[in-house]
N, C-alpha and C positions, 0 to 999 in steps of 0.2 A: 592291496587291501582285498579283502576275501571278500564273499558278497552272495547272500541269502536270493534264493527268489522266492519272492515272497510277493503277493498282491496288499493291494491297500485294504487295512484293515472297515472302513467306510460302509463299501456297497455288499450288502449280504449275498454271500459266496454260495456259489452252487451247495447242496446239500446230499450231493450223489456217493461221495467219496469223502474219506477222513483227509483231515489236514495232512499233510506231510509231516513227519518228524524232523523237529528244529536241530540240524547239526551247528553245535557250539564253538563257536568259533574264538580261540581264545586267543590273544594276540598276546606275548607276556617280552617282558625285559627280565625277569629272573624272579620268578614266583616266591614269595615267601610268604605263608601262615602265621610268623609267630610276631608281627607286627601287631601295635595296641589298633582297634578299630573301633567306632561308634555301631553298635548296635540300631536298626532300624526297622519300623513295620513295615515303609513303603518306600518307594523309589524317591530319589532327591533330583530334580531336572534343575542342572547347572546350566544347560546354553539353551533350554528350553522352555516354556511358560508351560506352569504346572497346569495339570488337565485339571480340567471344575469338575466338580462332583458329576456324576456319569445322568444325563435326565432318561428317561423312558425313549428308546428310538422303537420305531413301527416294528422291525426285525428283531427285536431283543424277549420276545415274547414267542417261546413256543407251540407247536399245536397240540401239544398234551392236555389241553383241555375240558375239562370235566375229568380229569385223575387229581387225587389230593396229594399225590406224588408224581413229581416228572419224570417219567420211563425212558429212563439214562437209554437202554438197546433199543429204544426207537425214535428215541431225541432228534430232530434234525438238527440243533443247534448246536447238542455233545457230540453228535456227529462230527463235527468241521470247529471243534474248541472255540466255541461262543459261548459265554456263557450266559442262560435266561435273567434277565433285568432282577434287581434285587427286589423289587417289587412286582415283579411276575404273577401269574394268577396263582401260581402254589404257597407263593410265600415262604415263611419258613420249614416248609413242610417238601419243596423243592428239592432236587438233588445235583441242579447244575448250576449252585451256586457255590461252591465249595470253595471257592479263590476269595469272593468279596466276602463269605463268612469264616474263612479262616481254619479252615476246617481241617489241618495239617497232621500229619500223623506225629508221630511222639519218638525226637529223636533225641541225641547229644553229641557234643564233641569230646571226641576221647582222641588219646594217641593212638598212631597209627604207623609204626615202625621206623621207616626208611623214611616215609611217606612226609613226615612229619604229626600234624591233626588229621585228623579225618570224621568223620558227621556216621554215625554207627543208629539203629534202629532200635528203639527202647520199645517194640511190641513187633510183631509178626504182621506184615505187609504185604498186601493183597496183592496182584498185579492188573497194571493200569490206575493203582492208587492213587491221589495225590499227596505228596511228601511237602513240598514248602515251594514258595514263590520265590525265586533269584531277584535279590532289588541291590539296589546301588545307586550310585550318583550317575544319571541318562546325561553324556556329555556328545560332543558334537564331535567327528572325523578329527577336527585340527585339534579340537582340546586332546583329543588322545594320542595323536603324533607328540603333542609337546609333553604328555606326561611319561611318554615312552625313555623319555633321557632319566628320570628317575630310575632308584637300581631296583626296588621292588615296586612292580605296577603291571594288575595284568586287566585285560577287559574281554566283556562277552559282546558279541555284537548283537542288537535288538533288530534293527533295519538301516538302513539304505542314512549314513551319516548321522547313526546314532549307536551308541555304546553303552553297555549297562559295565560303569567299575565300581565293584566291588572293596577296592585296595583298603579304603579309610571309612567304610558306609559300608553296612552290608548288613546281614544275618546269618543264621547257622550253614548258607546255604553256599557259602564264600569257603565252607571247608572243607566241601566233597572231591574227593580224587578224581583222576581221571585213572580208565581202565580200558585194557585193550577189550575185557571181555565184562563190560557193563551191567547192571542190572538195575538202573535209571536212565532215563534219558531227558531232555530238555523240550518242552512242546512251547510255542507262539498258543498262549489264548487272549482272547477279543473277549473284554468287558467293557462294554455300551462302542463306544469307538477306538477305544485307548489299547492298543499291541501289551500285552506283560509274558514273562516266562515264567513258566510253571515248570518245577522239577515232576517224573510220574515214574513208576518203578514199570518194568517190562517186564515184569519176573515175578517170582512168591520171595518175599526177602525176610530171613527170621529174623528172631530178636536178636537182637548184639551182633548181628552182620554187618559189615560195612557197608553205607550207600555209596555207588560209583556212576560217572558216567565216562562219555569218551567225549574228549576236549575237542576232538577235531582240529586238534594243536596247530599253529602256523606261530614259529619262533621267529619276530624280525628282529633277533640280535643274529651275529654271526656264527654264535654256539646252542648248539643243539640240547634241548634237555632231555634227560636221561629218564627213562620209565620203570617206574619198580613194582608195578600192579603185582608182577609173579604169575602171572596167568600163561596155559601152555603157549596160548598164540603171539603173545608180548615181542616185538621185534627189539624191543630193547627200549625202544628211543616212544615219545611222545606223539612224534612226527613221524608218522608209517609211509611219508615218502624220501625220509632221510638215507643215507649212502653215509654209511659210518664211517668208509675211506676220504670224505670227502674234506671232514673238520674235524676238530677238536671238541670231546663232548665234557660238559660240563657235568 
């Protein structure tokens, strides 16, 4: 099992340095998109007690105080993807609140060739944007080994024996590809104490581009899946420590 380092989301994290970028770690049995799935706003915790409403912690309050706007380039808290309590002193006038108000950019699911679906950008995409929130059923290590015998089932790892699947629970965000040569990636942010992922674009991405990231793939079936991003760097496969001599690809 692959494995995030990650500190506990709890005690307010130095504010010297940005968060590290969350590489997604997808564990899949044979990916398939065109399965029916429940639509969701927020995450579903199957082996977990759902978090209560997020209260006021001391740290969730930045020192942008006295601006009627929070200055995202000198945030300490957008610094390190925390994001300022929804009741912060800016209110809704705030700008690091953009996960708990929803604040997503304007996407759809369209075909996407070989690929299958893929999740395409209905407006012109800033970079460092935020694109939409990854949610799914938050299951536990074992629940995901046993759903692993299923022929379509794939999952995102969150932390340390916990798993965000997507497979039957998801959003628009369950349709993004993966790409050797990415122009999304996946970030860990902290609202009040609660870990979520947030998808953010690393790029300028036009309109009707495709959104991508890189899966950071780890296939625990014995066949390898095959990658069709089409990008020069593309080794073929998903898994860029794969040895095509090794197996049979699927």
């Amino acid at each position: 099992m692959p494995k995030i380092a990650h500190s506990s989301p709890t005690p307010r994290p130095a504010t010297n340095k940005k968060m590290k970028q969350l590489k997604l770690d997808i564990v899949d049995n044979q990916v398939s998109q065109v399965l029916p799935y429940t639509k969701i706003p927020n995450n579903i915790y199957v082996d977990f007690p759902q978090p209560k409403p997020t209260a006021k912690i001391d740290w969730s309050d930045c020192n942008c105080s006295g601006q009627k706007h929070c200055c995202l380039n000198g945030c300490e808290l957008h610094e390190v993807d925390i994001e300022c309590h929804i009741k912060a002193h800016g209110g809704v006038d705030c700008g690091n609140q953009k996960l708990q108000r929803r604040q997503f950019a304007k996407t759809a699911v369209k075909p996407a060739g070989l690929k299958g679906n893929g999740l395409f950008a209905l407006e012109d995409i800033k970079p460092n944007a935020l694109i939409n929130e990854y949610v799914g059923e938050i299951i536990s290590e074992a629940t995901c080994e046993a759903r692993l015998t299923k022929k379509h089932f794939y999952a995102l790892k969150l932390a340390n024996n916990k798993f965000i699947d997507s497979s039957m629970f998801g959003n628009e965000t369950r349709f993004i590809n993966h790409s050797c040569e990415p122009n999304a990636e996946g970030r860990y942010v902290v609202v009040g104490d609660v870990k979520r992922v947030a998808i953010f674009s690393t790029q300028y991405i036009k309109k009707g581009e495709e959104i991508t990231f890189d899966y950071n793939y780890e296939d625990w079936g014995q066949v390898p899946s095959k990658c069709y991003c089409g990008c020069k760097s593309c080794t073929g496969f998903m898994d860029k420590n794969y040895d095509p001599s090794a197996a049979e690809v699927k």
